[in-house]
C-alpha positions in Angstrom: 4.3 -8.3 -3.4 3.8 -5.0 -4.3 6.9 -2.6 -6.2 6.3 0.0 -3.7 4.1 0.1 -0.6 2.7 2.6 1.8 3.7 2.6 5.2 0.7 0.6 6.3 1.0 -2.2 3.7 4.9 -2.6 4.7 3.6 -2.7 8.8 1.5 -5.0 8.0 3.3 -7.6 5.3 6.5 -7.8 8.0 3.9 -7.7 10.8 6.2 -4.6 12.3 4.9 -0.6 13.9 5.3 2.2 12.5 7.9 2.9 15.2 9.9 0.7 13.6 9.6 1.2 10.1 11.0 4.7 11.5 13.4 3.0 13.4 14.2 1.4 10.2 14.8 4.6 7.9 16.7 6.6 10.8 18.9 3.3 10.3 19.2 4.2 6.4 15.9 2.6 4.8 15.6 4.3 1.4 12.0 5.8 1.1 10.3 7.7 -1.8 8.1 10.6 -1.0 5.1 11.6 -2.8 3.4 14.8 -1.8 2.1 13.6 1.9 2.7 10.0 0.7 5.5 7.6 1.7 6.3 4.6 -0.3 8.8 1.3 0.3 10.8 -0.1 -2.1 10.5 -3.9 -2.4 14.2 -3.8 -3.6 15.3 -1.1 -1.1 13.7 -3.3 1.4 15.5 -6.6 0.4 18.2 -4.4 0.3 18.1 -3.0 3.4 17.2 -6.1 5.2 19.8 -8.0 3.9 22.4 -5.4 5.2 21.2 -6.0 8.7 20.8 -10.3 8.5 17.0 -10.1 8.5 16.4 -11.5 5.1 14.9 -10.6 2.5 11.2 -10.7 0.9 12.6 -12.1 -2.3 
């Protein structure tokens, strides 16, 4: 895995929408913004999934 990832590559390594990758941030998912481009943390993800008893991608 990837440090960061674009909002495609994180839809499609959890096999989730974009709906809920937004769902996800209005829920306090850390993103980094780029210009136009919005990147995923793989720590802020473990992070963030952990919080809410997904697990992680460790």
């Amino acid at each position: 895995m990837k440090d960061y990832m674009t909002i495609e590559e994180t839809c499609d390594y959890f096999k989730v929408s974009a709906n809920t990758l937004k769902s996800w941030r209005e829920k306090g998912l850390t993103i980094i913004k780029i210009g136009n481009k919005i990147l995923f943390s793989a720590q802020d993800l473990n992070d963030f999934l952990d919080q809410f008893k997904f697990g992680g991608i460790r």
